[in-house]
C-alpha positions as CSV (number, residue, x, y, z in Angstrom):
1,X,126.7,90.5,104.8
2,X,128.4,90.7,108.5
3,X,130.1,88.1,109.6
4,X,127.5,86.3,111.9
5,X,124.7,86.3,109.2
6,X,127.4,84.7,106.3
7,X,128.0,82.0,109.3
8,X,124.4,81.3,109.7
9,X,123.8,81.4,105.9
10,X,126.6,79.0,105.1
11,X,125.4,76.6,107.8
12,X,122.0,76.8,106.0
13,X,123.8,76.0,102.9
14,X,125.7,72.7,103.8
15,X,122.6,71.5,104.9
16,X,121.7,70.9,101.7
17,X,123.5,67.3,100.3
18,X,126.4,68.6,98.2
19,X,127.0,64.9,96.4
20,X,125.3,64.0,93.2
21,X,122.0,61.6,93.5
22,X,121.5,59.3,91.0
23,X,119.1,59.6,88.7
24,X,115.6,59.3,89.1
25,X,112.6,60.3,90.5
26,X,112.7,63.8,91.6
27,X,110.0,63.3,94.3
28,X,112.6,60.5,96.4
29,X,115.1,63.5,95.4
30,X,113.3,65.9,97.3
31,X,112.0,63.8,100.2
32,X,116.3,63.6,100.7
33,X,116.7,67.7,100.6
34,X,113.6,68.8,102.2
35,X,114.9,69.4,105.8
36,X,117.8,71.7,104.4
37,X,114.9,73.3,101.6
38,X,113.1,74.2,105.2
39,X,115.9,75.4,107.0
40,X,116.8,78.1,104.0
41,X,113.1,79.0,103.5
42,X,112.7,80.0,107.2
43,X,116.4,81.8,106.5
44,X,115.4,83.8,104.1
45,X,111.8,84.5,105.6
46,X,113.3,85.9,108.6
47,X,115.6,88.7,106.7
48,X,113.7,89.9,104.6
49,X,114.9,93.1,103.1
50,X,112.9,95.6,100.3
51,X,113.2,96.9,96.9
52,X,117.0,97.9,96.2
53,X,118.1,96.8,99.6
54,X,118.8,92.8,98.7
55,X,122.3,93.5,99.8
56,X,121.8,89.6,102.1
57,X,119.7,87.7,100.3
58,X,121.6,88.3,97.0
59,X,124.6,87.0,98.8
60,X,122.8,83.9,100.2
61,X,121.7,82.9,96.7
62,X,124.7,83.8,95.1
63,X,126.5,81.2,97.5
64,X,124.0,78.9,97.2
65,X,124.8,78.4,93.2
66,X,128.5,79.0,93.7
67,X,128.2,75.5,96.3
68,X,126.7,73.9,93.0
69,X,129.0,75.1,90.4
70,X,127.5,77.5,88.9
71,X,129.7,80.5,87.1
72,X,128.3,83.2,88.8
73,X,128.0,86.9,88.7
74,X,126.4,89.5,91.1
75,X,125.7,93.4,91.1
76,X,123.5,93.2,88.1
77,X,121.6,95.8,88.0
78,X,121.7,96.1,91.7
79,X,121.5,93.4,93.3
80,X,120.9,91.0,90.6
81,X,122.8,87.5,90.4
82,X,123.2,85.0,87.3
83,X,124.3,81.5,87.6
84,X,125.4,79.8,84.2
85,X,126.5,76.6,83.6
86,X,126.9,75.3,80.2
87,X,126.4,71.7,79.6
88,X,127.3,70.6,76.2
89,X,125.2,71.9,73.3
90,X,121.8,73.1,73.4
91,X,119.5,75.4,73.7
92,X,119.8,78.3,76.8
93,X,116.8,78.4,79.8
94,X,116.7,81.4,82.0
95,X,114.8,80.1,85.4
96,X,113.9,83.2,87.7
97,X,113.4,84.1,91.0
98,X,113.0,87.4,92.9
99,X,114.7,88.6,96.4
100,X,112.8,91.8,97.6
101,X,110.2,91.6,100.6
102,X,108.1,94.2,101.4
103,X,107.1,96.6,103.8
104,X,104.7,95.3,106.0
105,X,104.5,94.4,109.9
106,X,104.1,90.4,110.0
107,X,101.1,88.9,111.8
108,X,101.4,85.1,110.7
109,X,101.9,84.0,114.6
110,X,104.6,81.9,113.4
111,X,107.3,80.8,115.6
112,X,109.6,82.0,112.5
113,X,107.7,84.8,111.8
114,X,110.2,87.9,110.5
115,X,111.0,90.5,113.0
116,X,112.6,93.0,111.1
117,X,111.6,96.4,111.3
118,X,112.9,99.5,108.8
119,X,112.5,103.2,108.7
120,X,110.8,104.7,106.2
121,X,111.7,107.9,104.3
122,X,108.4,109.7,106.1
123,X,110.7,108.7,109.3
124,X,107.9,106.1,110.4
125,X,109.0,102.6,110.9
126,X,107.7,99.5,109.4
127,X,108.2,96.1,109.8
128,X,109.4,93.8,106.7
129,X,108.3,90.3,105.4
130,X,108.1,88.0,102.2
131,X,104.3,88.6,102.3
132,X,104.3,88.4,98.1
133,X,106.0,84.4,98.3
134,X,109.4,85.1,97.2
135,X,110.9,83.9,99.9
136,X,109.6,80.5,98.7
137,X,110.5,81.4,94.9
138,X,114.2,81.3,96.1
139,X,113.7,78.8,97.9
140,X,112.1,76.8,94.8
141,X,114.9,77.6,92.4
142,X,117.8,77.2,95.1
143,X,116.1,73.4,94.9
144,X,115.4,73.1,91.4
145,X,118.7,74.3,90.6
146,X,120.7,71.6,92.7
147,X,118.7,69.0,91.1
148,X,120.1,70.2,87.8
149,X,123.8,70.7,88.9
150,X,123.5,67.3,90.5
151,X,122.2,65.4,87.6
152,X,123.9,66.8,84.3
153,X,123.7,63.5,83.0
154,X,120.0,64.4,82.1
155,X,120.2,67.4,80.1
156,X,122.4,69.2,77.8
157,X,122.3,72.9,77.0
158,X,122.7,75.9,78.8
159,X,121.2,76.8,82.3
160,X,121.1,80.0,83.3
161,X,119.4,81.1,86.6
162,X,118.7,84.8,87.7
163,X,117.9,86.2,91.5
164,X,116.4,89.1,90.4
165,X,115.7,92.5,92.6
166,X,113.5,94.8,92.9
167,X,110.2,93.1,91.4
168,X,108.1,94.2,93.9
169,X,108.4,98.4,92.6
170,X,108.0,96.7,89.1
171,X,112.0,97.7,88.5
172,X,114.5,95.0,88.8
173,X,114.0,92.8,85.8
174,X,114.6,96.4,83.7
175,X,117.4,97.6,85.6
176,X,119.2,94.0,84.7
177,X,118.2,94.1,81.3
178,X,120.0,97.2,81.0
179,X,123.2,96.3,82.7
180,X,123.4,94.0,80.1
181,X,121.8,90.8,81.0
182,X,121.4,89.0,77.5
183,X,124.7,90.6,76.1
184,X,127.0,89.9,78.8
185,X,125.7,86.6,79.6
186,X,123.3,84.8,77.1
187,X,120.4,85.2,75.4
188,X,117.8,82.5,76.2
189,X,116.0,80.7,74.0
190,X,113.1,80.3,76.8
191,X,112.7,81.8,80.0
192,X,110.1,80.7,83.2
193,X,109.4,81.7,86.4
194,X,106.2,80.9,89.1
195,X,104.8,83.4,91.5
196,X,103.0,81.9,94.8
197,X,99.3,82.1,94.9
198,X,96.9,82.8,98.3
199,X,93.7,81.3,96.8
200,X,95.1,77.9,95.4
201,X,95.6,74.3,96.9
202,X,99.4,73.9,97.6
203,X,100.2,70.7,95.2
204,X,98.1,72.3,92.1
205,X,99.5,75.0,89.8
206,X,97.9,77.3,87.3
207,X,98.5,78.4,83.4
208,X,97.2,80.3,81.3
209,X,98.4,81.4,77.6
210,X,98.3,84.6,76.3
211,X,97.9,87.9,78.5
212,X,98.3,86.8,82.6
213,X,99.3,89.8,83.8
214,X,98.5,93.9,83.1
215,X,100.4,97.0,82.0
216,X,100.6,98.8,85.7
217,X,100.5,103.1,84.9
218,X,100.1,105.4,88.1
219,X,99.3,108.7,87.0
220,X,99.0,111.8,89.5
221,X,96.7,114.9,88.7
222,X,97.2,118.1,90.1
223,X,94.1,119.9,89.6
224,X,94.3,123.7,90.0
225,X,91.8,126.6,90.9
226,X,91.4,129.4,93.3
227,X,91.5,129.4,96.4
228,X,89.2,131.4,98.5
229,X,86.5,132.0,101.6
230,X,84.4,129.0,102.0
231,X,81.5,131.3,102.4
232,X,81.8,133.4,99.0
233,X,82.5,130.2,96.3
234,X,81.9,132.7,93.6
235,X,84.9,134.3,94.3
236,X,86.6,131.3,94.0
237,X,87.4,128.3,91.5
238,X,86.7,125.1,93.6
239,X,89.6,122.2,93.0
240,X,87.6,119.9,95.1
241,X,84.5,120.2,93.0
242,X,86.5,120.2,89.8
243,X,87.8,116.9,91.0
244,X,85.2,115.4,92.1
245,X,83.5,116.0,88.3
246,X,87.0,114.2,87.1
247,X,86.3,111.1,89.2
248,X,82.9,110.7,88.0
249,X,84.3,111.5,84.5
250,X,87.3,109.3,84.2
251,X,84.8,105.7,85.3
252,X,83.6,106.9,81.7
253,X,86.7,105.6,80.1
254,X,86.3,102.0,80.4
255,X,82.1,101.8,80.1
256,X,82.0,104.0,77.3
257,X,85.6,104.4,75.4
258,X,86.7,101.0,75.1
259,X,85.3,97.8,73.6
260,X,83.3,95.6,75.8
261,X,86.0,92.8,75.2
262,X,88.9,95.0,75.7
263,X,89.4,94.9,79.6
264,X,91.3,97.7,81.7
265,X,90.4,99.7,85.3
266,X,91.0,103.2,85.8
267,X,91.3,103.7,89.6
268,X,91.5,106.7,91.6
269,X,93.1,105.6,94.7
270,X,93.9,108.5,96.6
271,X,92.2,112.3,96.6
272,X,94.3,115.1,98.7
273,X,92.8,118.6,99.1
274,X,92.1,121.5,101.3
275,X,93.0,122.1,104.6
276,X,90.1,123.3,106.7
277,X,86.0,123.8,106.6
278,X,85.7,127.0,105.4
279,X,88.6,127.4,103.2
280,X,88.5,126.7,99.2
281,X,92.0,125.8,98.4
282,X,94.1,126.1,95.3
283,X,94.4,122.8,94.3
284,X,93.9,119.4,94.6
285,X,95.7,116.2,94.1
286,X,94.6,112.6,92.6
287,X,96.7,109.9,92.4
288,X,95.3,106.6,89.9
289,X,96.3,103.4,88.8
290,X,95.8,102.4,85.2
291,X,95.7,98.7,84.2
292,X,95.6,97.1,80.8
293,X,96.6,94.5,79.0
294,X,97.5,95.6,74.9
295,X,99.2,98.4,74.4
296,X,97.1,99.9,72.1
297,X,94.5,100.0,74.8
298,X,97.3,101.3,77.5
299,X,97.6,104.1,75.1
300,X,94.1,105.0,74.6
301,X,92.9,104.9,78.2
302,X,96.1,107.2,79.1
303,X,95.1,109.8,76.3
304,X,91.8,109.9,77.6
305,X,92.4,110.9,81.5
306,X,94.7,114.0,79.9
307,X,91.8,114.8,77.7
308,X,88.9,114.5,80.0
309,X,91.6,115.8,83.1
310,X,91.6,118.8,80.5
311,X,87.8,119.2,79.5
312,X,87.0,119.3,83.5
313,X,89.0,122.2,84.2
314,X,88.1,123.4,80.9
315,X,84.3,123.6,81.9
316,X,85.0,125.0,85.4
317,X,87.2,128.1,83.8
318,X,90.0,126.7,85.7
319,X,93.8,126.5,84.5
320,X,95.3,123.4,82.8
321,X,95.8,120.1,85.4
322,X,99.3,119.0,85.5
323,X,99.1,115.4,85.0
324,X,102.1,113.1,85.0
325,X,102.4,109.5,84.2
326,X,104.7,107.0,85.2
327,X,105.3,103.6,83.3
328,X,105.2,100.8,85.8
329,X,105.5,97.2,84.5
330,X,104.4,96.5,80.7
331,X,101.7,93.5,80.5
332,X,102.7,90.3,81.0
333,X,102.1,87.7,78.1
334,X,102.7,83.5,78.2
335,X,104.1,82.1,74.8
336,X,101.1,79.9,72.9
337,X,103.6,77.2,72.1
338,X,105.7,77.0,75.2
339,X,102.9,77.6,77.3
340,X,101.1,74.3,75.3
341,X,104.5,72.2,75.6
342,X,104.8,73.0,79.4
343,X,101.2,72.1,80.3
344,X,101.9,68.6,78.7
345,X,104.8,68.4,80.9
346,X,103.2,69.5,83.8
347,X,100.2,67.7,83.4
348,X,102.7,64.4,83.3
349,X,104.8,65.8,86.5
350,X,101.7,66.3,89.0
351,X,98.4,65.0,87.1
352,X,96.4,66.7,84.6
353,X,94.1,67.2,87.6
354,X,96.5,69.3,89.1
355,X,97.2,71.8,86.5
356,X,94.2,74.2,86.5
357,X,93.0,76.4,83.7
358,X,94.4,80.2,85.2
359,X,92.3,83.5,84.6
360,X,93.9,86.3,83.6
361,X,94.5,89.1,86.6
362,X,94.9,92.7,87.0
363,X,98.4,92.3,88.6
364,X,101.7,93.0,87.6
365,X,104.6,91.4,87.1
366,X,108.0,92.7,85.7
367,X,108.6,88.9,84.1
368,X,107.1,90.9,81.5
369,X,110.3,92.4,80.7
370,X,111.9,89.3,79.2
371,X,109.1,88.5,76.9
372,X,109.1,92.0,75.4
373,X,112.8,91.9,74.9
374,X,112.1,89.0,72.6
375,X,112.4,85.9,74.6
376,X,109.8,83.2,74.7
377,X,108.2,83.8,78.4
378,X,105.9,81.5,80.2
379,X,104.9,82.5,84.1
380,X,102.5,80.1,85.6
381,X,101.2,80.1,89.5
382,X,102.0,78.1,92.6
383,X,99.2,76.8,95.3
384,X,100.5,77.4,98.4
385,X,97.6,76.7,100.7
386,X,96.7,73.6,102.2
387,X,92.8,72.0,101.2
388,X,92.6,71.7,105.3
389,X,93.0,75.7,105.3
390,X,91.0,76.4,102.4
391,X,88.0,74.5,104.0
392,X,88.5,76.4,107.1
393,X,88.5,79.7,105.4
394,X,85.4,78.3,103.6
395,X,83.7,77.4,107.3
396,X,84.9,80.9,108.4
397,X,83.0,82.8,105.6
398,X,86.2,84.5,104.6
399,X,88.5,84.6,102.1
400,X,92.1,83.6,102.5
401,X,94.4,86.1,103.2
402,X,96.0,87.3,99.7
403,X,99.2,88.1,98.2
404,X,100.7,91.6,100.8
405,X,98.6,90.5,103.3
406,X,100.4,90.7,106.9
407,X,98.7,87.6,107.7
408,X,99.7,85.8,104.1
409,X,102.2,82.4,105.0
410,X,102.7,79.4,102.8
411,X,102.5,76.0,103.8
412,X,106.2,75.2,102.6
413,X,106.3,71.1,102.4
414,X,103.9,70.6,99.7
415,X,104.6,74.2,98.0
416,X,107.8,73.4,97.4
417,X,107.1,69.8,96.7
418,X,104.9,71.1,93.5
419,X,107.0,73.9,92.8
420,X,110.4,71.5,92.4
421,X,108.5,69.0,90.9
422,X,107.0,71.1,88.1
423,X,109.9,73.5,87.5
424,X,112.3,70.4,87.4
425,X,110.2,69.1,84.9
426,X,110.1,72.0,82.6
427,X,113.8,72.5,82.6
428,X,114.7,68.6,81.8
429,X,112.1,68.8,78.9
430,X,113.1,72.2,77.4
431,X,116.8,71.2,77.5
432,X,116.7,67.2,77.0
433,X,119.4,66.1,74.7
């Protein structure tokens, strides 16, 4: 971090009340910190920086728990940081949060709307902004973790708090996990994070146990023939028409292959061939995205594009397709019991009205990670709209602008309100003496 931007960061920082509050009710608490809370969310929504490139944010964060007395490390697996402080004896929580933006051009119309641009490796250039919430995730945990270093008296246990990068090209929580995260540090005994939502009211959250979030595969075909005049296709072995019998042949997978209760989506999102009308190429590319939830149903539904990838070309006398699969993130699955004990707590933090039954999605999330390396996970979501924009939305006939969306903001005062509130919660209940 230059010089100027550390300044500017640090000034952010001291905003935030340094001295212990007594104890008590975490709403007054935040009512106190919420100037300073705004000032480093519009920080950290203005530099914005992507996947592997957390270089400033890492460094704001890391500061941030260093100010509170945390015993903390950065460079994990890239730009990773932990915070630990131990706190008597007791059990160890992991709280998460994520630091990469992404690469789209902002079109909020805010008056702290992020300017940033960066080129990308095709040599276009792109602007940058949290458009996926994290920005507010920091934000959230920067809070919730001052409320715990302030107030010790409350808990006992070990808290450990992780900025992870890299989330956003479903990487960052595995390259941490093998830098060592649980042998160099701790092990926790439970671990939670929330993710922003574009379709719920800010001050309501929701849960859901069991599966919340999908296995993510891309896979690319290469589908091969001969190429030839566009006037004499006997000549020739068509790629294009080959693919376009794998398209139709793959939607089989799902509707036909699977059980009816068993959901996953095989989507071909992008088809690259030929190179003028009367020429029959020599190939043709198709690039899909796989989602799932079990494994055994990730397996099948990946066995069965190679196979059918195969029987296409076969029927078309054509040679083999080259297709290549990439793991992405691995499904994402809420513990039964600690999801049950949180909704309890949440339910007594913001109202049983406010905690909503959640609906599995289709989305990813590298959270995942922790849970499959044997820790106790639970990821719930965080309303971030206002009910005033919602109903305008509603009048408008339109949804509101989702998750990557360039036109995708939060409303941060009663986001962060819930957030604090519920994550504070969670964290004095799972590590109450």
């Amino acid at each position: 971090m230059n010089r100027f931007l550390f300044a500017v960061a640090a000034s952010v920082l001291i905003a935030l009340p340094l001295t212990a509050q007594p104890p008590g009710d975490v709403s007054a608490w935040f009512d106190k910190q919420l100037p300073g809370l705004v000032e480093t969310y519009r920080w950290l929504h203005t530099h914005p920086e992507v996947s592997f490139q957390e270089e400033q944010t890492a460094a704001f964060v890391a500061q941030a728990w260093r100010d509170m007395g945390f015993r903390v490390t950065t460079g994990v697996g890239g730009h990773g940081v932990v915070g630990l402080i131990n706190n008597g004896g007791g059990p160890t929580l992991m709280l998460r949060c994520d630091l990469d933006a992404l690469p789209v051009t902002e079109q909020t119309q805010l008056p702290y709307a992020s300017s940033r641009t960066i080129e990308l490796p095709s040599g276009a250039t792109t602007g940058v902004m949290h458009a996926c919430g994290h920005d507010i995730h920091m934000t959230n945990l920067i809070a919730t973790s001052r409320y715990l270093a302030d107030h010790r008296d409350l808990w006992s246990g070990t808290l450990m708090v992780i900025a992870q990068p890299a989330e956003e090209r479903g990487a960052g929580a595995k390259a941490m996990l093998e830098d060592g995260l649980f042998e160099r540090f701790a092990k926790p005994d439970f671990a939670v994070a929330l993710h922003c939502s574009g379709s719920k009211r800010a001050g309501e959250i929701g849960l859901l146990s069991g599966y919340a979030l999908a296995n993510v595969d891309s896979v690319d075909i290469l589908v091969k023939g001969r190429g030839g005049h566009g006037s004499q296709p006997h000549t020739a072995i068509d790629p294009i028409v080959q693919a376009a019998h794998l398209v139709i042949a793959l939607q089989s997978i799902v509707s036909r292959e699977l059980r009816p209760i068993d959901p996953a989506v095989v989507t071909v999102g992008s088809i690259h061939g030929g190179t003028k009308h009367n020429i029959i190429d020599d190939d043709c590319a198709l690039q899909l995205t796989v989602r799932s939830y079990s494994d055994e149903v990730r397996s099948k539904v990946l066995d069965a594009i190679r196979r059918k990838a195969k029987a296409v070309a076969l029927s078309f006398g054509a040679p083999e397709p080259e297709v290549r699969m990439s793991e992405g993130t691995p499904s994402l699955r809420n513990d039964a019991d600690l999801t049950a004990r949180l909704r309890k707590v949440f339910q007594k933090s913001i109202g049983a009205e406010n905690v909503v039954q959640d609906e599995p999605s289709m989305g990813g999330e590298d959270f995942s990670r922790y849970g499959r390396a044997g820790v106790p996970i639970v990821m719930y979501w965080l309303g971030t709209i206002s009910q005033s924009r919602l109903d305008r939305f509603e009048q408008l006939g339109v949804p509101p602008p989702s998750l990557h969306s360039s036109q995708y903001y939060p409303d941060v005062e009663p986001s962060l309100r819930t957030g604090v509130m519920t994550m504070t919660a969670a964290a004095l209940d799972l590590l109450k003496k």
